[in-house]
N, C-alpha and C positions, 0 to 999 in steps of 0.2 A: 363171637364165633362165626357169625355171618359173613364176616371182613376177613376173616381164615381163610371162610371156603367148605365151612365145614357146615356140616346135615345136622342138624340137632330140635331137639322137642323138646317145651319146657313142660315138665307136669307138677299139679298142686301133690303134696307128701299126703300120706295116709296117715304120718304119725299126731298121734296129740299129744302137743304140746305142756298141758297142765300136767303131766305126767312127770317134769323134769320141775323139782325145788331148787329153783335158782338162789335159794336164802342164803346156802352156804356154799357157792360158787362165785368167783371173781365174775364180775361182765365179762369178760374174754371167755374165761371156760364154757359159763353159761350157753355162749353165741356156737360157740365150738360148740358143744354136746348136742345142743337144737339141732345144728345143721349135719352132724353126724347122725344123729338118728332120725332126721327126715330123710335121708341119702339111703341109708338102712333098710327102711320101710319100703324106699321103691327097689329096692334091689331085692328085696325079697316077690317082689311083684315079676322083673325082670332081669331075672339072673344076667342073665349073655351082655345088660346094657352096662355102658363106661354111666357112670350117676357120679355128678355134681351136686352134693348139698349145699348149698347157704344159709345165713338168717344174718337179720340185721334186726339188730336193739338199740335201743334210747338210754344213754346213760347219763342222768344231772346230777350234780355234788357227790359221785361216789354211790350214785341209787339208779336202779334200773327203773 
């Protein structure tokens, strides 16, 4: 975003985590729902702001 040109602030998410049972989610959705509801969380913090959630997970043999 820097190489854009663009103004941006990263911040740590409010949301916890252990809150989401990845048992019966694909790794993909799992990663999806985290980073949707870390996104969520700041946006309830800062309505007005554009929020980019992420998350990155470890998948080995089909196991998170």
């Amino acid at each position: 975003m820097n190489l854009a040109g663009l103004d941006f602030e990263s911040a740590p998410s409010c949301f916890d985590e252990s809150l989401i049972d990845g048992k019966n989610l694909t790794p993909r959705r799992y990663a999806q729902t985290l980073a949707f509801e870390k996104a969520r969380c700041l946006v309830s913090l800062e309505p007005a702001a554009v929020v980019i959630g992420a998350d990155t997970i470890v998948v080995c043999e089909g196991r998170v």
